[in-house]
C-alpha positions as CSV (number, residue, x, y, z in Angstrom):
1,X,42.1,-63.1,-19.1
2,X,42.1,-66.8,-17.6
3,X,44.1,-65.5,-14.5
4,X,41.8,-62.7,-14.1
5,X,38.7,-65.0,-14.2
6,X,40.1,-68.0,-12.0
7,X,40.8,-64.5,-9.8
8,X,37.5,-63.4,-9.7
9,X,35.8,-67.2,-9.1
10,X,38.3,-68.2,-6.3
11,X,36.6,-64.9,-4.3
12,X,33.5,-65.7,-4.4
13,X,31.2,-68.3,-1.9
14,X,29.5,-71.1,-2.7
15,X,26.0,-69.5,-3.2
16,X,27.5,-67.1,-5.8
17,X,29.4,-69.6,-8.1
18,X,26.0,-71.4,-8.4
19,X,25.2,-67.7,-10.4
20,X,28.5,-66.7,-11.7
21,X,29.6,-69.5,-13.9
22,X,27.5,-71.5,-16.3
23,X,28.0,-74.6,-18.7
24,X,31.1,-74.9,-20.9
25,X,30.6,-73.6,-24.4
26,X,29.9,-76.1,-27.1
27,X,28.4,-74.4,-29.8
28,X,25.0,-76.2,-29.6
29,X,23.9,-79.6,-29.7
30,X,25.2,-80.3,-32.9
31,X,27.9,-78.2,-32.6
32,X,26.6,-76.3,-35.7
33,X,25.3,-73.0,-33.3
34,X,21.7,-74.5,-32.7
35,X,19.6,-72.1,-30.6
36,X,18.9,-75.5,-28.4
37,X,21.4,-77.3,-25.8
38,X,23.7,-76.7,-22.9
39,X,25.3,-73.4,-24.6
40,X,22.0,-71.5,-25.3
41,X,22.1,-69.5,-22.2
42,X,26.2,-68.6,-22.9
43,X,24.6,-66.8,-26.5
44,X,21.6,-65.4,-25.0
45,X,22.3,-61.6,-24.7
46,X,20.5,-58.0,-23.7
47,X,21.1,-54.4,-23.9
48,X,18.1,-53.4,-21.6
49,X,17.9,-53.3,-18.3
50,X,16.5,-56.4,-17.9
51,X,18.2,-59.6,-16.3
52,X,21.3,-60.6,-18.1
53,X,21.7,-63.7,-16.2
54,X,25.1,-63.9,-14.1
55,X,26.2,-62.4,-10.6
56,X,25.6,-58.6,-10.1
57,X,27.7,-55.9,-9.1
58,X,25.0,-55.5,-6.0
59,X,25.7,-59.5,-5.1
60,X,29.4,-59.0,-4.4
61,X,31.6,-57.6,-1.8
62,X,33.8,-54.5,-2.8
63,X,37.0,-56.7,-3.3
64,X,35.1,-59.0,-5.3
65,X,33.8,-56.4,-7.7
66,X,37.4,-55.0,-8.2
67,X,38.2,-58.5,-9.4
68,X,35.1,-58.5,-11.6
69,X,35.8,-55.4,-12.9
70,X,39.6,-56.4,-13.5
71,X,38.1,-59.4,-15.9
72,X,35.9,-57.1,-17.5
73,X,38.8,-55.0,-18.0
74,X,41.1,-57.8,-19.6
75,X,38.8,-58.1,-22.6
76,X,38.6,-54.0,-23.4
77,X,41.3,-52.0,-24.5
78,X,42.2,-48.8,-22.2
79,X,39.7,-46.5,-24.1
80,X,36.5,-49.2,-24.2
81,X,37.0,-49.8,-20.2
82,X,36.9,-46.0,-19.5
83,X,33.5,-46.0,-21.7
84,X,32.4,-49.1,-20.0
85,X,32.3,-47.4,-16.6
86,X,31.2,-44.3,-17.8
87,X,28.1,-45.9,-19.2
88,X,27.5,-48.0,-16.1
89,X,28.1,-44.6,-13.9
90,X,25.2,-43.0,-16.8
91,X,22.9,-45.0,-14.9
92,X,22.6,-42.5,-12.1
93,X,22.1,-39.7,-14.8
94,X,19.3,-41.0,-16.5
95,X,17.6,-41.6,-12.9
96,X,17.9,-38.0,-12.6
97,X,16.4,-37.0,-16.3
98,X,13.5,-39.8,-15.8
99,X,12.3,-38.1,-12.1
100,X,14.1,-41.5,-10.3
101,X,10.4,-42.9,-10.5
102,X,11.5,-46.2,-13.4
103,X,10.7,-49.2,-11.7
104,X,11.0,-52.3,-14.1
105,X,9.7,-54.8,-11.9
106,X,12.5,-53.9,-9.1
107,X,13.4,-51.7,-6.3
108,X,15.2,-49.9,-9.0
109,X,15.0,-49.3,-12.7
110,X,18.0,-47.7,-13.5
111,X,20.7,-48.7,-11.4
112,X,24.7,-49.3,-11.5
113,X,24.9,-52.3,-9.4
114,X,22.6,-53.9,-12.2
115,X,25.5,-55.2,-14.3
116,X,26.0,-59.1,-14.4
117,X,29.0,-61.0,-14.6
118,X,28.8,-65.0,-15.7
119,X,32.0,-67.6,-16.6
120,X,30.9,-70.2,-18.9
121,X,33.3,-73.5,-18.6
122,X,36.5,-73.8,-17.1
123,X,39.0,-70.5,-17.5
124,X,42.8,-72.1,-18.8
125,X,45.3,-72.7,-21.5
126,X,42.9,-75.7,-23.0
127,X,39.8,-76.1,-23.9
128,X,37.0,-73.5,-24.8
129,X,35.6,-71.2,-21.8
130,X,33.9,-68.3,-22.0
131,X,32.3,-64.8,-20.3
132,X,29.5,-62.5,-20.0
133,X,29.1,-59.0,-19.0
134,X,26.1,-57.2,-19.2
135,X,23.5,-54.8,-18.4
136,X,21.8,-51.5,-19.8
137,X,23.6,-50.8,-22.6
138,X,26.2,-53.2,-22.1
139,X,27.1,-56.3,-23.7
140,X,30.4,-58.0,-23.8
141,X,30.8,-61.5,-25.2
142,X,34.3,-63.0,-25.2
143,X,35.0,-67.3,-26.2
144,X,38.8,-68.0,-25.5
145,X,39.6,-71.2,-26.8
146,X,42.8,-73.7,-26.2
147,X,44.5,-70.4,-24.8
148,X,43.4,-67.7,-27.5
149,X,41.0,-65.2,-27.5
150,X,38.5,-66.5,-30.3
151,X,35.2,-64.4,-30.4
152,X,34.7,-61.0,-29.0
153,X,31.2,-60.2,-30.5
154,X,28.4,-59.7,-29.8
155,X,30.0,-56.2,-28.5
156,X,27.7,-53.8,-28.1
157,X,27.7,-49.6,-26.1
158,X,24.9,-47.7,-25.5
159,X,24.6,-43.8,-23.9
160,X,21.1,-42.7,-22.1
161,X,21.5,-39.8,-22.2
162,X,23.7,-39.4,-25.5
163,X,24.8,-36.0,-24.3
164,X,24.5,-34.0,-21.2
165,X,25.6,-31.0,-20.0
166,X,28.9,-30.3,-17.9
167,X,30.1,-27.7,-16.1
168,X,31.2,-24.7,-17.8
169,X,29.1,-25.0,-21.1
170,X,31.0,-29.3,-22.2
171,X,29.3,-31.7,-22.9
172,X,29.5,-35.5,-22.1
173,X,28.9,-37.3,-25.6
174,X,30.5,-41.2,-24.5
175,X,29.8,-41.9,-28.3
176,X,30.2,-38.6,-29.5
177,X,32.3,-39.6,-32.3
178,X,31.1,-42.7,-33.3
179,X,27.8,-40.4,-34.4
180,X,30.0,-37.5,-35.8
181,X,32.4,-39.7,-38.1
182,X,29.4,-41.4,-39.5
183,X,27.6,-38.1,-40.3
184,X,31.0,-36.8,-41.5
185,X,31.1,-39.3,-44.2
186,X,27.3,-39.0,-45.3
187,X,27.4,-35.2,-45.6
188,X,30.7,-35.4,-47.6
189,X,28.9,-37.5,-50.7
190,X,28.2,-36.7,-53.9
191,X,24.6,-36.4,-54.4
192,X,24.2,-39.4,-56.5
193,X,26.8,-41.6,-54.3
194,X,24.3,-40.1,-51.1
195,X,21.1,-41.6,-53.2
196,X,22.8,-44.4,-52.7
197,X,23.8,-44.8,-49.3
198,X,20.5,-43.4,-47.8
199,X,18.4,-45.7,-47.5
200,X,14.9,-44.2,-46.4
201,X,14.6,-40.2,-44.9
202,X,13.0,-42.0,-41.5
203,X,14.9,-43.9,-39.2
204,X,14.2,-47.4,-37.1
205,X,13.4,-47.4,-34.0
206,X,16.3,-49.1,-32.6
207,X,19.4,-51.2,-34.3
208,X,17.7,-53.8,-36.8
209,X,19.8,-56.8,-35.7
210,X,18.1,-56.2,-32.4
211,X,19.7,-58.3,-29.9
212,X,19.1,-61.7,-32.2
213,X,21.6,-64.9,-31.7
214,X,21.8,-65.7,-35.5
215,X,20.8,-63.1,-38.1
216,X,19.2,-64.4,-41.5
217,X,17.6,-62.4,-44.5
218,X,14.8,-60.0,-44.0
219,X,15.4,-59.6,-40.1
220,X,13.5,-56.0,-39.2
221,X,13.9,-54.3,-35.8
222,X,12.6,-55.5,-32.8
223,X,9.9,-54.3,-30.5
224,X,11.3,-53.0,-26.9
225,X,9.2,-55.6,-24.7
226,X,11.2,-58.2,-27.2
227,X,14.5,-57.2,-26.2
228,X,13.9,-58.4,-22.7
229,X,13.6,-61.5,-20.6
230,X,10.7,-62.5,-20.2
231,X,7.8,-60.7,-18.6
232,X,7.0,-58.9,-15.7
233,X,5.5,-60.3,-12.3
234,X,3.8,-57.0,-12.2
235,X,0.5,-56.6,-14.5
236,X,1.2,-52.4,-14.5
237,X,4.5,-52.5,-14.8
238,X,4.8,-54.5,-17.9
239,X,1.7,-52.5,-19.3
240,X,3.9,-49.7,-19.3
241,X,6.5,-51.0,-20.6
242,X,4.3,-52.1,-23.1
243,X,3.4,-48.3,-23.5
244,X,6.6,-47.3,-24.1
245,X,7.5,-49.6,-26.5
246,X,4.6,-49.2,-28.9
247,X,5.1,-44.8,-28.7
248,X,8.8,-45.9,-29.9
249,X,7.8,-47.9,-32.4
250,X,4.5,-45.2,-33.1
251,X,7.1,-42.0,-33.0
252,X,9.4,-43.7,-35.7
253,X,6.7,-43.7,-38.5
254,X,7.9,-46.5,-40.4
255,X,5.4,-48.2,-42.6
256,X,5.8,-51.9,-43.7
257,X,7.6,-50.5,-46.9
258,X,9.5,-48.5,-45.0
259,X,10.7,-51.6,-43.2
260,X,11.8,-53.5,-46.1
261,X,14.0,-51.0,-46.8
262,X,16.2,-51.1,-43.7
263,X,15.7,-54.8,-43.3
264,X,18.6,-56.9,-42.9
265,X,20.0,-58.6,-46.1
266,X,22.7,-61.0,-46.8
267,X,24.0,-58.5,-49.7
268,X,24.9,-55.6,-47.9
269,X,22.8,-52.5,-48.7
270,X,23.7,-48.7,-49.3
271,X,27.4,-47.6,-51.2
272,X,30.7,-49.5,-51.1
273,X,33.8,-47.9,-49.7
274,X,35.6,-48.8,-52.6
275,X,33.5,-46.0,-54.5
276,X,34.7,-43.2,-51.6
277,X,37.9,-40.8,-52.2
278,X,40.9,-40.9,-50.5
279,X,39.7,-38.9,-47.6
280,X,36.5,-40.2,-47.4
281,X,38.1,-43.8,-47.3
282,X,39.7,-42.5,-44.1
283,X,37.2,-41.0,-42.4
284,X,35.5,-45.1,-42.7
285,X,38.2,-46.1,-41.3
286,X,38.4,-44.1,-38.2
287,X,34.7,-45.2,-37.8
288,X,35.5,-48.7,-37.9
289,X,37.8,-48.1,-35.3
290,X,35.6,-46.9,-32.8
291,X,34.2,-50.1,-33.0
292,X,37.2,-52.5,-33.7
293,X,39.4,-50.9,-31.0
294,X,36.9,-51.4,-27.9
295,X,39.3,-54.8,-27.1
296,X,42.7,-54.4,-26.8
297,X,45.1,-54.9,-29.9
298,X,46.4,-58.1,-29.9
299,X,42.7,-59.1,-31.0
300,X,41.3,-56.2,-33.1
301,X,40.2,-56.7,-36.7
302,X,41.2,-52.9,-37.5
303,X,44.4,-53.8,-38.9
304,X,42.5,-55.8,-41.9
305,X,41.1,-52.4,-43.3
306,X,44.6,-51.1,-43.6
307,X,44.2,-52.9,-47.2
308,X,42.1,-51.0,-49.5
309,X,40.7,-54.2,-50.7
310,X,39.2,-55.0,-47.7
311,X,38.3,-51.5,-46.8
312,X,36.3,-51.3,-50.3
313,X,33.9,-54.1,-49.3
314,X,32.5,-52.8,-46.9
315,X,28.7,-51.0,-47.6
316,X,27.7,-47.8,-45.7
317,X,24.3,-47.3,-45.4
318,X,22.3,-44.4,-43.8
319,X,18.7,-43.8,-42.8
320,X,16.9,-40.3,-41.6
321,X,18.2,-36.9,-41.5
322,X,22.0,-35.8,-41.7
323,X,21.2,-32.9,-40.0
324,X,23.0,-32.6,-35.9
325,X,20.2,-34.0,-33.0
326,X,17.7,-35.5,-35.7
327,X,16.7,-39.1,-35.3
328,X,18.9,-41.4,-37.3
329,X,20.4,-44.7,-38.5
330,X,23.8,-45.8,-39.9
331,X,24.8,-49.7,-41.2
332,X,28.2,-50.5,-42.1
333,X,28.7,-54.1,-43.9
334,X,31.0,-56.7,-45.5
335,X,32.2,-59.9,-44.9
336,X,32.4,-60.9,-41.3
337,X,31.5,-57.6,-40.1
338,X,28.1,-55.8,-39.3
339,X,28.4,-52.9,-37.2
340,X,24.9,-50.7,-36.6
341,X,24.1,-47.2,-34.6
342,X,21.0,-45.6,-34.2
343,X,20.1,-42.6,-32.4
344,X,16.7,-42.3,-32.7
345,X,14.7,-42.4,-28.7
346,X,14.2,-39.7,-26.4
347,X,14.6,-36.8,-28.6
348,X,17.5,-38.5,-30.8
349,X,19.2,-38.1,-27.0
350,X,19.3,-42.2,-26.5
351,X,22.2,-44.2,-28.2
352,X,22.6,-47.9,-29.4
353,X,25.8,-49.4,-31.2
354,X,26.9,-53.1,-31.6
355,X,29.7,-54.8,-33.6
356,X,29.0,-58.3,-34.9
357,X,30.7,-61.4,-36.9
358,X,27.4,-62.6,-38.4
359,X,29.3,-66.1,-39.5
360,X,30.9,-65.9,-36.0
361,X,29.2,-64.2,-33.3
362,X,29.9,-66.0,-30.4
363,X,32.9,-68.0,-31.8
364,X,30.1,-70.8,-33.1
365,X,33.0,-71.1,-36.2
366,X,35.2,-71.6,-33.8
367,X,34.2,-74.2,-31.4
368,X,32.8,-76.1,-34.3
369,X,36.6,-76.7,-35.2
370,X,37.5,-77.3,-31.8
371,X,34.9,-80.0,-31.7
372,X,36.1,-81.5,-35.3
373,X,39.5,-81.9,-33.8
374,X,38.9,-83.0,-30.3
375,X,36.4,-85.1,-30.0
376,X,35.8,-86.9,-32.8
C-alpha cells in the first residue's frame, strides 16, 4: 500500500500534490478524535456526488490514473475492486436513466472522472499516514500506522441504479446479494423472533448513520442537502436539490415516532444472532462477509465470526417490507461493528451500504496509542 502511494505521488506535478495529499493524521487536537484540528479534513467523508476533496480522475494523465487506481486497488480485495469500478462505470448508467440533464453545480452531475483521490501524511514503514478515495457512492478510508494497516472504515458501496437490465433478459444487481442474504434471514424467522427484529413496516430514507464522523445516541437520518459540502454557487440548482431532498424525505412517510424507532442507539436494536438456528446463523454470516471481505484478507474482521460467541452478539434489525423491490432498511450491530443498507430511493432501485467501527472509525483508537507512545 505505501509503495503504491509513494507510486502514485512521485507522478504527479507540483500543482497536483498541492490537492492530492493533505496533513498527517493525528487524531485531533487532543488526540482524543475531536472534530477540530489538522486531521478534520482526513475524517470528513461523502457518498454524494458532491466534492470529496482530493485529486480527480479528470485532473490526471492516463498513467497517473492507473497508478491511482493501483492504490485504490491495494486497499480492496479482488472482488470489492471489481465492484469499485463497476460503480464508478454506473455513473454513465444513471446519466442515461436521469435524461443526462443532472447538473449539480458542474458541467456534469453524474460523471466517472468525479472520483477523488487524497494521501494524508507521509506513506512508509513509520509513522501514521493515511488515504482517501471517494465519490458517488464511494467511500474508502484506510489509516496505516508504523507499517500496518490500522483502520479501514468508514467503507461504504452504493448502486444507482440497483439493478438494470442486460442483454438477453440478466440483470446487473452490484449489491445484489448483500440485499438478498439480508431478506433471506428476515423471511426465514419465526413470527415472534420477526416481531422482534422489525423494527417499523416503513423504511428511512437513507442509512441512519448518514455520513457522520462520530455516531452517539439518538442519531436519526440525515437530509440529502446534509450529506453534501457545502452549498451551491448556483441559487436553482441548490433549490432543486433542495426539492429532491425534501420528496425523499416526504415519500418515506416517517413521522417523529417513527424516527425514534430506527434511531441509532448505543444498545443495539432488533434480535441477536445468538437466538438464530444453525442455518440461519450462516446465512449472517455470509452477510457479514459481503461487508468484511471488500479489503483483502490479511485485514478482514470476518474471521472473528467464525466463533459463535462473537457471531451471537451481533443484533439484526429490519425496517419496511420483506417483500422483492419494496423500499427497505436492514441494521446489523455489536461491538465494534455497525453495518447498515437501505434501499429505499427511486423506486427501491437506489442502493446505500456502509461498514463502520463506531469506537474506531478512522483508526482515532489507534493513533491515540501511537501518540501515547511516541510523543509523550
Amino acid at each position: 500500500m505505501a509503495g503504491a502511494a509513494r507510486a502514485w505521488l512521485d507522478t504527479l506535478e507540483p500543482d497536483q500534490l498541492g490537492v492530492a495529499t493533505g496533513a498527517a493524521p493525528s487524531g485531533g487536537d487532543d488526540g482524543g478524535g475531536g472534530d477540530g484540528g489538522a486531521d478534520a479534513e482526513r475524517r470528513r467523508w461523502f457518498y454524494t456526488p458532491t466534492d470529496h476533496g482530493g485529486l480527480t480522475v479528470h485532473q490526471q494523465r492516463p498513467a497517473q490514473q492507473r497508478a491511482a487506481m493501483r492504490l485504490v486497488a491495494s486497499g480492496l480485495s479482488e472482488a470489492a475492486y471489481t465492484t469499485v469500478a463497476s460503480v464508478m462505470g454506473l455513473e454513465n448508467v444513471l446519466d442515461r436513466t436521469e435524461g443526462f440533464v443532472a447538473r449539480f453545480d458542474r458541467e456534469r452531475g453524474r460523471d466517472p472522472g468525479l472520483y477523488y483521490l487524497r494521501v494524508f501524511g507521509e506513506p512508509g514503514e513509520r509513522g501514521a499516514w493515511g488515504w482517501r478515495f471517494g465519490g458517488h457512492h464511494v467511500s474508502l478510508n484506510n489509516l496505516v500506522v508504523d507499517g500496518a494497516v490500522v483502520a479501514t472504515t468508514p467503507c461504504f458501496l452504493g448502486a444507482d441504479p440497483a439493478s438494470a437490465p442486460l442483454l438477453g433478459g440478466a440483470r446487473l444487481r452490484l449489491l445484489g446479494r448483500v440485499e438478498d442474504l439480508a431478506r433471506e434471514l428476515v423471511r426465514s424467522l419465526a413470527p415472534e423472533a420477526a416481531a422482534r427484529a422489525v423494527l417499523l413496516d416503513r423504511a428511512p430514507a437513507d442509512i441512519v448513520a448518514g455520513n457522520r464522523t462520530r455516531l452517539t445516541e439518538g442519531d436519526r437520518a440525515i437530509p440529502l442537502t446534509g450529506v453534501w459540502r457545502g452549498r451551491f454557487a448556483d441559487a436553482a440548482e441548490q433549490q432543486r436539490l433542495q426539492a429532491a431532498s425534501d420528496a425523499i424525505d416526504e415519500a418515506s412517510g416517517l413521522d417523529g415516532d417513527d424516527h425514534r424507532a430506527v434511531a441509532l442507539t448505543d444498545a443495539p436494536k432488533g434480535l441477536a444472532a445468538a437466538e438464530l438456528d444453525r442455518g440461519q446463523r450462516e446465512v449472517l454470516r455470509a452477510l457479514l462477509a459481503t461487508y468484511l471481505d471488500r479489503v483483502p484478507a490479511a485485514v478482514s474482521a470476518t474471521a472473528r465470526y467464525a466463533d459463535d460467541a462473537a457471531l451471537g452478539a451481533v443484533h439484526f434489525a429490519w425496517a419496511g417490507s420483506t417483500a422483492p423491490g419494496d423500499p427497505h432498511y436492514y441494521r446489523l450491530q455489536g461491538p465494534r461493528l455497525l453495518l447498515e443498507w437501505d434501499n429505499t430511493q427511486r423506486g427501491a432501485n437506489h442502493a446505500h451500504s456502509v461498514w463502520r467501527d463506531p469506537d474506531a472509525d478512522f483508526g482515532i483508537d489507534a493513533l491515540a496509542a501511537h501518540r501515547a507512545a511516541h510523543h509523550r
